[in-house]
Jmol script that loads the backbone (N, CA, C; Angstrom):
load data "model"
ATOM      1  N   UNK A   1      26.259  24.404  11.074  1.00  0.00           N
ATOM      2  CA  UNK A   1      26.082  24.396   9.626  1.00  0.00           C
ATOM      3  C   UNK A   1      24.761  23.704   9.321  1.00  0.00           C
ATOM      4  N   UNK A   2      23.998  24.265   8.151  1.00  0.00           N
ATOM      5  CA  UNK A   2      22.642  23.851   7.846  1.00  0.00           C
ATOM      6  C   UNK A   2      22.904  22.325   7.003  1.00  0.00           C
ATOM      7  N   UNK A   3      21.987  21.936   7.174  1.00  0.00           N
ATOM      8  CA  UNK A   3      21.856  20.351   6.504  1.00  0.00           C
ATOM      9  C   UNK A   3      22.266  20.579   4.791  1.00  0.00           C
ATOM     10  N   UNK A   4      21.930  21.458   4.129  1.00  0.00           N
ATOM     11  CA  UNK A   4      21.662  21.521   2.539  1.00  0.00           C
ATOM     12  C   UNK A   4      23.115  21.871   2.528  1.00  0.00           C
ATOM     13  N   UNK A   5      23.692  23.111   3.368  1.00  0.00           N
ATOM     14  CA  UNK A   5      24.910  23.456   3.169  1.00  0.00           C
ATOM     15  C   UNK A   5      25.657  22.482   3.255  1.00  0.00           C
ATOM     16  N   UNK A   6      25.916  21.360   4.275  1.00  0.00           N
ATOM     17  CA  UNK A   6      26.663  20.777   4.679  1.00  0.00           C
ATOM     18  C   UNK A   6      26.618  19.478   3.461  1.00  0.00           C
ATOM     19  N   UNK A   7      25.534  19.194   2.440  1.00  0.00           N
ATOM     20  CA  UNK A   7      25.272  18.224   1.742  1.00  0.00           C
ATOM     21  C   UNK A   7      26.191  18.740   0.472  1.00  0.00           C
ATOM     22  N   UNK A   8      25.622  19.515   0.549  1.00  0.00           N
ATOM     23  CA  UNK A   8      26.281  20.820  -0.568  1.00  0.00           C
ATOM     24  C   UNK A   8      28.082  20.704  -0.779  1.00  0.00           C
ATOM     25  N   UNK A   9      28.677  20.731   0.627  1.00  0.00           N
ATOM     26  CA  UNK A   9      30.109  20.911   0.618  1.00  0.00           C
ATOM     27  C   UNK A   9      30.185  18.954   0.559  1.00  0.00           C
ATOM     28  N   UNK A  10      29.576  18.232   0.836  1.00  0.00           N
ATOM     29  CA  UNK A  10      30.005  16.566   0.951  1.00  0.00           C
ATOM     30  C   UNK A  10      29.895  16.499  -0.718  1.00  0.00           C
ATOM     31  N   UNK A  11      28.990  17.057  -1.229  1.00  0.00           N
ATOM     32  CA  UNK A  11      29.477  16.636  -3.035  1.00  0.00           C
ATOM     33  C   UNK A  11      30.564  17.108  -3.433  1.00  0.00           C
ATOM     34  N   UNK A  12      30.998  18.186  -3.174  1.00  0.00           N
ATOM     35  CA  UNK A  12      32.171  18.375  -3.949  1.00  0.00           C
ATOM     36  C   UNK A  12      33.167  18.195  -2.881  1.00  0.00           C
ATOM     37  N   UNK A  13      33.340  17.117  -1.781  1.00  0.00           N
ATOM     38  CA  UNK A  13      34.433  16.475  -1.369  1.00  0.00           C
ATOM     39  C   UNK A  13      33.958  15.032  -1.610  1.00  0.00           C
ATOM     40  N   UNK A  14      33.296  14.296  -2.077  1.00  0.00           N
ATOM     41  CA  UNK A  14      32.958  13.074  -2.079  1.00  0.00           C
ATOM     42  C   UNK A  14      31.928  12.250  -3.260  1.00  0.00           C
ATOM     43  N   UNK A  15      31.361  13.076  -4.001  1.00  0.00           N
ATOM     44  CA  UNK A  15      30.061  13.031  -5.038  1.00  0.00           C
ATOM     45  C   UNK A  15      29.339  12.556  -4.413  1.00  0.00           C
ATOM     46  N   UNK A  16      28.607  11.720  -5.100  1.00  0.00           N
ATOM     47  CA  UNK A  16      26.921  11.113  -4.297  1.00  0.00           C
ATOM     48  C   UNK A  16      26.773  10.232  -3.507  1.00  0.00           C
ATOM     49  N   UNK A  17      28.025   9.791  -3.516  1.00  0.00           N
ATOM     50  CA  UNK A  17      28.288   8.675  -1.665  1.00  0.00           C
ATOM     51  C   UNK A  17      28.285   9.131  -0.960  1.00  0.00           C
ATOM     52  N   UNK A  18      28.665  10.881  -1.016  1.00  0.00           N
ATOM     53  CA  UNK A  18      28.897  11.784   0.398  1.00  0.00           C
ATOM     54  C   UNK A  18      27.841  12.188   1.395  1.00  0.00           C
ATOM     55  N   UNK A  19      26.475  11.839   0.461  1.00  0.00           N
ATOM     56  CA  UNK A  19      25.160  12.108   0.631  1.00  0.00           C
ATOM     57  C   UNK A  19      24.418  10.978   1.619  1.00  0.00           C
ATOM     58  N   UNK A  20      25.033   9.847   1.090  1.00  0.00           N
ATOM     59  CA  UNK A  20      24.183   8.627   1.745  1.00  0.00           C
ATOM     60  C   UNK A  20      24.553   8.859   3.752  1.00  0.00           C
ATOM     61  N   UNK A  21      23.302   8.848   4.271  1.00  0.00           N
ATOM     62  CA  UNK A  21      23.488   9.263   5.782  1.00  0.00           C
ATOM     63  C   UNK A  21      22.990   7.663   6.556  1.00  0.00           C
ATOM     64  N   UNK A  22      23.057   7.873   7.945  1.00  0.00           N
ATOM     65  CA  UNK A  22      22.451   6.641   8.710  1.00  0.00           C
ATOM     66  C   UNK A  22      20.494   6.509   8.090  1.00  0.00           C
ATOM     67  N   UNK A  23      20.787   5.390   7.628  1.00  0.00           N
ATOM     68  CA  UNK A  23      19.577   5.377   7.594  1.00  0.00           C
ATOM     69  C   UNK A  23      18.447   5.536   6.424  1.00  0.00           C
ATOM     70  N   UNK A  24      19.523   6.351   5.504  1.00  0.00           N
ATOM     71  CA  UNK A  24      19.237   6.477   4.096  1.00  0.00           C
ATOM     72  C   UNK A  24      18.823   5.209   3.014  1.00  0.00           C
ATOM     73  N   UNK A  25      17.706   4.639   2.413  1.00  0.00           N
ATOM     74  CA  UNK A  25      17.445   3.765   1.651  1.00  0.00           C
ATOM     75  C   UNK A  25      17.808   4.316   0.266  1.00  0.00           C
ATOM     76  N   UNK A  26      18.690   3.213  -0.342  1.00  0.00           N
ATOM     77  CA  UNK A  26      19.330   2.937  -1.752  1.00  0.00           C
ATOM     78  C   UNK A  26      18.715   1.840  -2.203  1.00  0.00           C
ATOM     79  N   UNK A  27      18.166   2.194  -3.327  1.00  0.00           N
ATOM     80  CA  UNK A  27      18.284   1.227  -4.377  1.00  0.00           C
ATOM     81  C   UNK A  27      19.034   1.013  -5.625  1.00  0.00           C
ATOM     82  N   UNK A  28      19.439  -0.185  -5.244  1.00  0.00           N
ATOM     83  CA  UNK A  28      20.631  -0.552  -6.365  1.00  0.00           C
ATOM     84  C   UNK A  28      20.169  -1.651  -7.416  1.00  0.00           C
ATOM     85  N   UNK A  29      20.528  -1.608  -8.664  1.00  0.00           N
ATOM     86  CA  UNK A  29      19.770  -2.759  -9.615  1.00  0.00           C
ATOM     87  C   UNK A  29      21.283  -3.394 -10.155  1.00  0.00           C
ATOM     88  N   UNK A  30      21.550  -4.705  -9.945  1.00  0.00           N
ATOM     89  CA  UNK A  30      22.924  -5.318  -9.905  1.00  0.00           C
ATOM     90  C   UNK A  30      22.926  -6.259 -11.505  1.00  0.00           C
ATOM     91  N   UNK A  31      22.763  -6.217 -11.972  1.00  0.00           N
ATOM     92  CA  UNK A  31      22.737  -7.375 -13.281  1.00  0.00           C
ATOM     93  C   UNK A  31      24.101  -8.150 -13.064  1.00  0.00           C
ATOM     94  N   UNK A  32      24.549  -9.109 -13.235  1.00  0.00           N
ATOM     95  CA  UNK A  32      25.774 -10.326 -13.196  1.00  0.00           C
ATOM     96  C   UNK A  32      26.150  -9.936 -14.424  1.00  0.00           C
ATOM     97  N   UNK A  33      27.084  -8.818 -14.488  1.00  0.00           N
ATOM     98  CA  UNK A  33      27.905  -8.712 -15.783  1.00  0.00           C
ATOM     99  C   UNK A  33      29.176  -8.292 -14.947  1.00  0.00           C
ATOM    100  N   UNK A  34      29.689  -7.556 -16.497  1.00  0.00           N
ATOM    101  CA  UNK A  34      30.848  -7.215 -15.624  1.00  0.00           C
ATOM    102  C   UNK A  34      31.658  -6.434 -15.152  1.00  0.00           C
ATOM    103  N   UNK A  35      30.642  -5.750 -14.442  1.00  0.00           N
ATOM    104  CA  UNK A  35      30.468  -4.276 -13.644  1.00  0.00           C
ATOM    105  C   UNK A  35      30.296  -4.741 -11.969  1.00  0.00           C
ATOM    106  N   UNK A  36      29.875  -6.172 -11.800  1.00  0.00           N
ATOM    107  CA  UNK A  36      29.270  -6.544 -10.650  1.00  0.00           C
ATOM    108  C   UNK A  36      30.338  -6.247  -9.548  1.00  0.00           C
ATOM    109  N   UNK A  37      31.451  -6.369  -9.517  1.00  0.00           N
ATOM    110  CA  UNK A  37      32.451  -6.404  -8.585  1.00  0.00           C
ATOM    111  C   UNK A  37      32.300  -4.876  -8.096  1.00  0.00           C
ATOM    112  N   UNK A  38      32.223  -4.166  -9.225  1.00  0.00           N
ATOM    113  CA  UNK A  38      32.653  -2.739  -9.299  1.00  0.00           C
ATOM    114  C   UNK A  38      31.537  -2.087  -8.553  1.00  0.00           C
ATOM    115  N   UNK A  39      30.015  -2.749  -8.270  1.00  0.00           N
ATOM    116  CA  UNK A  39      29.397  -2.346  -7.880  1.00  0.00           C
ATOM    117  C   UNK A  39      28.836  -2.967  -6.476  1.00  0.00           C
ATOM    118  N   UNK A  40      29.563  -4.062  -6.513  1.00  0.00           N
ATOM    119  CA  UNK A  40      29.268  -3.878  -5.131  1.00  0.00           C
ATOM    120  C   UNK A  40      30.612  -3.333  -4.067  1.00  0.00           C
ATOM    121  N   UNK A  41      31.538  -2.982  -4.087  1.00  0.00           N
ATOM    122  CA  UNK A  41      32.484  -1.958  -3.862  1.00  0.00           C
ATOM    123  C   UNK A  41      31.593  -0.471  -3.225  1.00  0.00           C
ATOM    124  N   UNK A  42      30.770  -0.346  -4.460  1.00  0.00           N
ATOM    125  CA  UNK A  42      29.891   0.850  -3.929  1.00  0.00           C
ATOM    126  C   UNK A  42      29.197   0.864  -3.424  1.00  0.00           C
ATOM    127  N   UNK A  43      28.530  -0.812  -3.626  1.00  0.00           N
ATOM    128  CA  UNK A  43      27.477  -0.829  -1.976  1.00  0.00           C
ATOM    129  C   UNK A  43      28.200  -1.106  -0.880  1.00  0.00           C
ATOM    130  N   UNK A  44      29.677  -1.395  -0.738  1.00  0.00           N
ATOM    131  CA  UNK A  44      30.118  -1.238   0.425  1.00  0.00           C
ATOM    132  C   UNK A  44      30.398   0.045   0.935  1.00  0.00           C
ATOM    133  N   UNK A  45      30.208   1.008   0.542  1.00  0.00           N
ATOM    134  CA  UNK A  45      30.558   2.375   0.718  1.00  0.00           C
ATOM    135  C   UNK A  45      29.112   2.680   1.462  1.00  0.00           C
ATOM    136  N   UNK A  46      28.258   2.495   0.768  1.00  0.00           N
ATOM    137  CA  UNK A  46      26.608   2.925   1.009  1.00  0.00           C
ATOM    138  C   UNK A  46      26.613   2.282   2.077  1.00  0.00           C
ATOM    139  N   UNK A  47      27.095   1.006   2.482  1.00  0.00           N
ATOM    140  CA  UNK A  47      26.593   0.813   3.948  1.00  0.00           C
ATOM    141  C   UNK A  47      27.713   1.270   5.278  1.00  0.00           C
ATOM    142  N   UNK A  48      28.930   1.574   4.848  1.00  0.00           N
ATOM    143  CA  UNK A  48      29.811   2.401   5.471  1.00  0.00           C
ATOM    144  C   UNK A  48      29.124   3.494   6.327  1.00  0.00           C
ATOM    145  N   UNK A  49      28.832   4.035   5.335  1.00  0.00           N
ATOM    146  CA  UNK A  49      27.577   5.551   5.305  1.00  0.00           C
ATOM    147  C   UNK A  49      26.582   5.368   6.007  1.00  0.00           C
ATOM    148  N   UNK A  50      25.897   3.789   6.396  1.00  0.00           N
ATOM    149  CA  UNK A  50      25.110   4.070   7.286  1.00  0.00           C
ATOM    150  C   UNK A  50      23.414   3.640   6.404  1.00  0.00           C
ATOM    151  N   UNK A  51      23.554   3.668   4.782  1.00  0.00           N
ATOM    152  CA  UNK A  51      22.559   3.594   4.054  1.00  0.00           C
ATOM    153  C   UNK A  51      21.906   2.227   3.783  1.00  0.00           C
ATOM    154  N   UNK A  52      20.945   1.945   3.780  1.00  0.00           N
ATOM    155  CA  UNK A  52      20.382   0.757   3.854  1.00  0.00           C
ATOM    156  C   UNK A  52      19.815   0.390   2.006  1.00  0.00           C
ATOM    157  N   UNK A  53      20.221  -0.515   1.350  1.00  0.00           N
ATOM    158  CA  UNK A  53      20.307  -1.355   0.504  1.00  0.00           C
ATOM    159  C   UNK A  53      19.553  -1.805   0.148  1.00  0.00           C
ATOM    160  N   UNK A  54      18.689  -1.943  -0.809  1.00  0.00           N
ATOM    161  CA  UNK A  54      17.566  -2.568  -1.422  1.00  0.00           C
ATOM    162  C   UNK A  54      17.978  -2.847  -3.173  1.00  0.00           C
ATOM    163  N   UNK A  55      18.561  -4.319  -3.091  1.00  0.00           N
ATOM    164  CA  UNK A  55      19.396  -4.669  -4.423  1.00  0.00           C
ATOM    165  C   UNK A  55      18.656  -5.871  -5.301  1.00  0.00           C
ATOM    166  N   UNK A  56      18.294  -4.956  -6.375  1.00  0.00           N
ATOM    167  CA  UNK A  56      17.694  -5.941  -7.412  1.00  0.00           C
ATOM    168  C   UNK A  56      18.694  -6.830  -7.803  1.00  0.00           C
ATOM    169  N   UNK A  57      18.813  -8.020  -7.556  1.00  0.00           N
ATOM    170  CA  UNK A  57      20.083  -8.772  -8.125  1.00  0.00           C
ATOM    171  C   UNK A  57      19.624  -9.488  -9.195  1.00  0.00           C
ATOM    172  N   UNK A  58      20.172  -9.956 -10.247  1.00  0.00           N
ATOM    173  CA  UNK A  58      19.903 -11.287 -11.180  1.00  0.00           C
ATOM    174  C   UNK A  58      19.451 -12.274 -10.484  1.00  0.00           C
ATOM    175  N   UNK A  59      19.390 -13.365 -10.501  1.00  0.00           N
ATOM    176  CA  UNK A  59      19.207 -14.550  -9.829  1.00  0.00           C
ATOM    177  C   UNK A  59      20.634 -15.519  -9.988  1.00  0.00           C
ATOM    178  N   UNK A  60      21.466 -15.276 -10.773  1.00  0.00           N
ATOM    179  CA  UNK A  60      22.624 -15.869 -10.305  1.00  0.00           C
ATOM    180  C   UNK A  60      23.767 -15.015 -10.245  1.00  0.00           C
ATOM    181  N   UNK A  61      23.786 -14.142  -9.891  1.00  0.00           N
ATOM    182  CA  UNK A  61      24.362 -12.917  -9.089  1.00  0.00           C
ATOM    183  C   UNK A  61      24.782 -13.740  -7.187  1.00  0.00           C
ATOM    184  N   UNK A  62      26.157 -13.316  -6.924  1.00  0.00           N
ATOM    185  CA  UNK A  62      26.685 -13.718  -5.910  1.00  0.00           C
ATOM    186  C   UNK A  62      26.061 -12.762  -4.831  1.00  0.00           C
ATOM    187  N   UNK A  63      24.862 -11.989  -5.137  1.00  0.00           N
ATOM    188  CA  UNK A  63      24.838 -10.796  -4.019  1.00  0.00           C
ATOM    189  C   UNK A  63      23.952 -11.206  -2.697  1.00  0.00           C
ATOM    190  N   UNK A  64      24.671 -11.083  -1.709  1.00  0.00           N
ATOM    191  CA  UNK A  64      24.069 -11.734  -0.781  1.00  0.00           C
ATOM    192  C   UNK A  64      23.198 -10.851   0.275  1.00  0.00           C
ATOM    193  N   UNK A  65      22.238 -11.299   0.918  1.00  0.00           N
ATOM    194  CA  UNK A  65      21.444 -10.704   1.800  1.00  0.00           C
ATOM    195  C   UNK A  65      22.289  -9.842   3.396  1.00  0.00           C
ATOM    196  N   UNK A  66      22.261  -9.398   3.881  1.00  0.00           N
ATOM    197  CA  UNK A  66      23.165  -9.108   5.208  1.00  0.00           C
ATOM    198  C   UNK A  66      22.826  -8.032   6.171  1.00  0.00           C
ATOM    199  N   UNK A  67      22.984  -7.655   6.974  1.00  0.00           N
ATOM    200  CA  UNK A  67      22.382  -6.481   7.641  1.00  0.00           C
ATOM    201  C   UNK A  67      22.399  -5.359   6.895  1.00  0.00           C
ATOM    202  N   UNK A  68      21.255  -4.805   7.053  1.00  0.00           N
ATOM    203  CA  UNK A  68      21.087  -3.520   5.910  1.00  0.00           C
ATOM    204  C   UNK A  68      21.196  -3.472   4.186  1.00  0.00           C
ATOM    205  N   UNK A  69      21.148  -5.067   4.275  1.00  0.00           N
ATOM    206  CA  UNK A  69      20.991  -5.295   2.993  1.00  0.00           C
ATOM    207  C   UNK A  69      20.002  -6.336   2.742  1.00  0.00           C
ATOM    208  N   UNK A  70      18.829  -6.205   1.286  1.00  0.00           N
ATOM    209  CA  UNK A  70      17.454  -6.449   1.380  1.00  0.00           C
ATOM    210  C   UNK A  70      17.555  -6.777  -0.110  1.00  0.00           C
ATOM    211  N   UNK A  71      18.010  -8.219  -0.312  1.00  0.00           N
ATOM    212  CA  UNK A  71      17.975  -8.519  -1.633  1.00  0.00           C
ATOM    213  C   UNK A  71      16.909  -9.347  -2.435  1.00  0.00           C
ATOM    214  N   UNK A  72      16.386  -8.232  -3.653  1.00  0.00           N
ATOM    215  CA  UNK A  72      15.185  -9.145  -4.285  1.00  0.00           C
ATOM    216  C   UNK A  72      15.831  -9.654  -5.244  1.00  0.00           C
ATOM    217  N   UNK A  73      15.466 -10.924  -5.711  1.00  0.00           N
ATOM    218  CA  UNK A  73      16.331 -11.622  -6.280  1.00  0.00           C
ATOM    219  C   UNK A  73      15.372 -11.337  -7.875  1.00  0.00           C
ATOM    220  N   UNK A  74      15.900 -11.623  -8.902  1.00  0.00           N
ATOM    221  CA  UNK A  74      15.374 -11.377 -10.174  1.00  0.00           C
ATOM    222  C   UNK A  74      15.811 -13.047 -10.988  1.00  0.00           C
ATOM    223  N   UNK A  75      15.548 -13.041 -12.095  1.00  0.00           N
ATOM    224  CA  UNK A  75      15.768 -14.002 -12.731  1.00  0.00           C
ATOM    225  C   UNK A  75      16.963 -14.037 -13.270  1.00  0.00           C
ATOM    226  N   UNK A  76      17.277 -15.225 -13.701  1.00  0.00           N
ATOM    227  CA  UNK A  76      18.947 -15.097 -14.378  1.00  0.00           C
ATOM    228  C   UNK A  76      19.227 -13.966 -15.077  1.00  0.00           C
ATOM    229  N   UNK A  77      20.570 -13.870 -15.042  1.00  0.00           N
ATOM    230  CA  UNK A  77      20.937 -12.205 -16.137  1.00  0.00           C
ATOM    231  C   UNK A  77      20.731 -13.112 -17.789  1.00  0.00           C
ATOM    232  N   UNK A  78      19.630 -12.308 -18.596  1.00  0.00           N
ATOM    233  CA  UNK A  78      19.552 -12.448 -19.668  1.00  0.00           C
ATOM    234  C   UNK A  78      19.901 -11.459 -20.644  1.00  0.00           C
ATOM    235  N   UNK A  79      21.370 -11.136 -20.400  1.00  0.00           N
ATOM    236  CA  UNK A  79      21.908 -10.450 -21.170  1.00  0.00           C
ATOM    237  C   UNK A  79      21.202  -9.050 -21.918  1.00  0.00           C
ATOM    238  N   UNK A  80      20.855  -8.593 -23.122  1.00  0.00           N
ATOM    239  CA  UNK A  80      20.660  -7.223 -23.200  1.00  0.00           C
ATOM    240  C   UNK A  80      19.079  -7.192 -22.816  1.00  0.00           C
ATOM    241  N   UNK A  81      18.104  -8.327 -23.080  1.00  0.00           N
ATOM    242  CA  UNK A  81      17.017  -8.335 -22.238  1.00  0.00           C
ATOM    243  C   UNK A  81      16.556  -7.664 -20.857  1.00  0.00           C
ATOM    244  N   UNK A  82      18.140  -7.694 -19.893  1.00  0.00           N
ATOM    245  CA  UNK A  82      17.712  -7.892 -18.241  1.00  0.00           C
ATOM    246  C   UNK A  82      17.458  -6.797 -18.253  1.00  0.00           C
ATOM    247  N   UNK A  83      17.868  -5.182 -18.671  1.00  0.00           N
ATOM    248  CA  UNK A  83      17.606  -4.140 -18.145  1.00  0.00           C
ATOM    249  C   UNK A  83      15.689  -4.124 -18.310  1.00  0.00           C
ATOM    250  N   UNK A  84      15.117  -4.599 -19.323  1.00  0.00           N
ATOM    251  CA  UNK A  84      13.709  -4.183 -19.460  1.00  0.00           C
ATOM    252  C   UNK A  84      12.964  -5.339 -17.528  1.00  0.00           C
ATOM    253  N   UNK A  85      13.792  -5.885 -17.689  1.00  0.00           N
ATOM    254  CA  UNK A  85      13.190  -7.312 -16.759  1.00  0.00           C
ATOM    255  C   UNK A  85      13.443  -6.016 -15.441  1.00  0.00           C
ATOM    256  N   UNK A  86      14.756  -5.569 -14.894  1.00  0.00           N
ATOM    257  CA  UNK A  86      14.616  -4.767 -13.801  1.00  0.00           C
ATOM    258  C   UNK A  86      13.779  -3.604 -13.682  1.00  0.00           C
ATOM    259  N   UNK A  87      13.559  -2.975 -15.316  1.00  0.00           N
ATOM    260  CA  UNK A  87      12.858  -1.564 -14.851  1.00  0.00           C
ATOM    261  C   UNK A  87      11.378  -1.861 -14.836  1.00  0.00           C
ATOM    262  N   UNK A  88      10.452  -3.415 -15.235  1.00  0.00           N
ATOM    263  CA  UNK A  88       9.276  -3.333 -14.451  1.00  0.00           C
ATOM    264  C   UNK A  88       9.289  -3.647 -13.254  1.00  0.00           C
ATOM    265  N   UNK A  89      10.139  -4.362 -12.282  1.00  0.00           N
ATOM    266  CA  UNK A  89      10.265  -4.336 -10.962  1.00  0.00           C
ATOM    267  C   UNK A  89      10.334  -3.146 -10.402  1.00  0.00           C
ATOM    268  N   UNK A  90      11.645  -1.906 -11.306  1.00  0.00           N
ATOM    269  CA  UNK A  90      11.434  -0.654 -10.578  1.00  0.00           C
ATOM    270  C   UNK A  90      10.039  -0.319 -10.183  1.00  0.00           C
ATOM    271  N   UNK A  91       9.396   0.272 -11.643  1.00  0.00           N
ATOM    272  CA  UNK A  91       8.428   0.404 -11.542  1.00  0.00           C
ATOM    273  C   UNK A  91       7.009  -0.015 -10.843  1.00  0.00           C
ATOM    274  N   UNK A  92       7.360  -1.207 -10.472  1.00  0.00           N
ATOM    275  CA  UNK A  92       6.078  -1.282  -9.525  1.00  0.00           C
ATOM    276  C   UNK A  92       6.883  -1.144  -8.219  1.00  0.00           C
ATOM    277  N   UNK A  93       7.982  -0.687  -8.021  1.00  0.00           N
ATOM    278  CA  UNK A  93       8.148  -0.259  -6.632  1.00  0.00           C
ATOM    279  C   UNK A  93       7.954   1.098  -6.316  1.00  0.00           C
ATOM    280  N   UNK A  94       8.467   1.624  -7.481  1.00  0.00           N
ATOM    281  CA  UNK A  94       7.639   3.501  -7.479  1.00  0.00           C
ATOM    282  C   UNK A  94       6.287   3.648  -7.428  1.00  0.00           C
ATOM    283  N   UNK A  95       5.713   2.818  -7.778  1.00  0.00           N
ATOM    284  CA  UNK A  95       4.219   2.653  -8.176  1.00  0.00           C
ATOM    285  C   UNK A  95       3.566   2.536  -6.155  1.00  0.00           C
ATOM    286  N   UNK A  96       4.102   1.357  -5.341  1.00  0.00           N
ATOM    287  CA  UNK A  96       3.971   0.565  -4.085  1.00  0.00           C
ATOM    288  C   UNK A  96       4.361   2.004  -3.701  1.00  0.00           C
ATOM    289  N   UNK A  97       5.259   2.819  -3.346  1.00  0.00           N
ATOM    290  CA  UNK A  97       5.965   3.721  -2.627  1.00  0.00           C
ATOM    291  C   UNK A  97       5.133   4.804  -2.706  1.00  0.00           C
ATOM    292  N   UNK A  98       4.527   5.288  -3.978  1.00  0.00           N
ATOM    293  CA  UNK A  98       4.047   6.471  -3.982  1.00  0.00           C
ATOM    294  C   UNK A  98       2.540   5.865  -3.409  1.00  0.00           C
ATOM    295  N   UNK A  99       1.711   4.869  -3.620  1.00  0.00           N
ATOM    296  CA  UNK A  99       0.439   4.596  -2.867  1.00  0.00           C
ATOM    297  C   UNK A  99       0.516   4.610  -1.486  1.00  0.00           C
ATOM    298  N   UNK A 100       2.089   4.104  -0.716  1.00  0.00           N
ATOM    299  CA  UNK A 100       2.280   4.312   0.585  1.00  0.00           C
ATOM    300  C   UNK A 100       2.386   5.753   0.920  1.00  0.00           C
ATOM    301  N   UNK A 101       2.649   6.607   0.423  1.00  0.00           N
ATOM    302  CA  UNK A 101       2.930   7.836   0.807  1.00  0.00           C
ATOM    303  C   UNK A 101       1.971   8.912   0.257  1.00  0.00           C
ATOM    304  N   UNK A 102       0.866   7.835  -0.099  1.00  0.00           N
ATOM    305  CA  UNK A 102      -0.278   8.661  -0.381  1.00  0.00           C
ATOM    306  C   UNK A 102      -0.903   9.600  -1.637  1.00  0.00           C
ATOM    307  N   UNK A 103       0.168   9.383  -2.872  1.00  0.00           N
ATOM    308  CA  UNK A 103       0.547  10.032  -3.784  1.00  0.00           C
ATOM    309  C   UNK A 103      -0.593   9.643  -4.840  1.00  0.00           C
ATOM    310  N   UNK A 104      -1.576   9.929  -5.302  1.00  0.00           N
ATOM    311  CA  UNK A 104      -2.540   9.851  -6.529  1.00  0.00           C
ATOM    312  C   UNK A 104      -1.611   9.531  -7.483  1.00  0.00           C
ATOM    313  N   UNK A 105      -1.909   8.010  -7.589  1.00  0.00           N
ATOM    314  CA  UNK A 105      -0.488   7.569  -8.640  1.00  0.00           C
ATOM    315  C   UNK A 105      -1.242   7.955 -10.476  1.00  0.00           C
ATOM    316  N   UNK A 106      -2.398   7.863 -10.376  1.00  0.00           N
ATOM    317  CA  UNK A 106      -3.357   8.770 -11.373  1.00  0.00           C
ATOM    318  C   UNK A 106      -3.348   9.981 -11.628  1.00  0.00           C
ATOM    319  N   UNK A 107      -2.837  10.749 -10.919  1.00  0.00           N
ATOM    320  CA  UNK A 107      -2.625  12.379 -11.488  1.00  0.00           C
ATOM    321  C   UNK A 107      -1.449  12.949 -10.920  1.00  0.00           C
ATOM    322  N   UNK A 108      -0.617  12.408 -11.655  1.00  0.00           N
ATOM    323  CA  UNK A 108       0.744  13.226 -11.578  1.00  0.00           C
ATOM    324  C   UNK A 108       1.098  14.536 -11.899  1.00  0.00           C
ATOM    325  N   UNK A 109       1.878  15.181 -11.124  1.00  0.00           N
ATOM    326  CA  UNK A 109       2.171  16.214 -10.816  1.00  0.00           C
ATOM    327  C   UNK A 109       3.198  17.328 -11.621  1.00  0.00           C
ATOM    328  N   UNK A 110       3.533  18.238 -12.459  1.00  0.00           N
ATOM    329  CA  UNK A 110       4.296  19.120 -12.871  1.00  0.00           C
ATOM    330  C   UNK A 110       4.632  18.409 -14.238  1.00  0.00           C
ATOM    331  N   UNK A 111       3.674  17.739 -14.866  1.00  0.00           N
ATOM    332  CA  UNK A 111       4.167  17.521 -16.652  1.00  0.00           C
ATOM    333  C   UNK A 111       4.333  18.702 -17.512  1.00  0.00           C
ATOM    334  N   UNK A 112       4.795  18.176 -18.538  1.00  0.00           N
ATOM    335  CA  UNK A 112       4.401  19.890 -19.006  1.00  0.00           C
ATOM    336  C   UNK A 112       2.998  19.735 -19.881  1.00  0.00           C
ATOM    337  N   UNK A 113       3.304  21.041 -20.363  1.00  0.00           N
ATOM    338  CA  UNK A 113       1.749  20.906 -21.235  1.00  0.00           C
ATOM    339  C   UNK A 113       1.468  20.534 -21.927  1.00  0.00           C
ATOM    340  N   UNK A 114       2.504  20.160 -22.721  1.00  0.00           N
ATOM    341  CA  UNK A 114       2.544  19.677 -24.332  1.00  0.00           C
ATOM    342  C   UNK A 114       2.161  18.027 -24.135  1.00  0.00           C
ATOM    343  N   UNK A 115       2.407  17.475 -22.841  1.00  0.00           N
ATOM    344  CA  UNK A 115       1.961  16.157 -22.225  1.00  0.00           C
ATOM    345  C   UNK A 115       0.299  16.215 -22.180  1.00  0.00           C
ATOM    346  N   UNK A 116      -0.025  17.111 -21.069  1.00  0.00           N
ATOM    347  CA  UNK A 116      -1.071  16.739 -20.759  1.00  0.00           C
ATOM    348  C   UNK A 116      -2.272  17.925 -21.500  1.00  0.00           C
ATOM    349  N   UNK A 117      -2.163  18.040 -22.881  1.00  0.00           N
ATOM    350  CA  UNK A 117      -3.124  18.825 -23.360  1.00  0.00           C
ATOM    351  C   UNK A 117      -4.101  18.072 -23.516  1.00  0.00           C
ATOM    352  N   UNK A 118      -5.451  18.549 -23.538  1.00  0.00           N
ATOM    353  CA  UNK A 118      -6.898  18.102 -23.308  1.00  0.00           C
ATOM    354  C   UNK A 118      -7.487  18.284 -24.609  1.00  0.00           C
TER     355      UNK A 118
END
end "model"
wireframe off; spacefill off
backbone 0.3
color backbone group
């Protein structure tokens, strides 16, 4: 069985955990609310799977570092604030990732037109 097929039949027996393989990097963004339990449950699944962990935590978030798990720590959870506080960390990690992989982080690719009219 082909790889796409076989990914193909793991979603609709498993959804998007079914996907995570040996070796696969996740990033997870954890805020200390109160979802936290619930989510790390699912990073125990992701590393079940074999997927390696890269978890934005709060800074007083219980989430701990461990094999295959790579925790950047963030500042305390400041409540409806924290999401803006994690998505510039995203962002300069999309930013780091695409310069590693060579990507002209200056001319992005497939906008539409109504974006990039001249």
């Amino acid at each position: 069985m082909n790889g796409s097929l076989h990914r193909a039949r793991s979603i609709g027996q498993g959804g998007p955990l079914a996907l995570v393989d040996e070796g696969m990097p996740v990033v997870v963004v954890a805020p200390n609310d109160d979802l936290l339990e619930k989510l790390k449950s699912n990073m125990e699944e992701v590393r079940a799977g074999g997927g390696k962990l890269f978890v934005f935590a709060d800074g007083d978030s219980k989430v701990r570092a461990e094999e295959g798990v790579q925790v950047l720590k963030m500042p305390e959870h400041y409540g409806a604030l924290s999401p803006i506080l994690h998505v510039v960390a995203l962002e300069l990690l999309a930013y780091h990732v695409a310069l590693v992989k060579g990507t002209d982080v200056d001319k992005p690719r497939n906008l539409a037109k109504s974006v990039t009219v001249e």
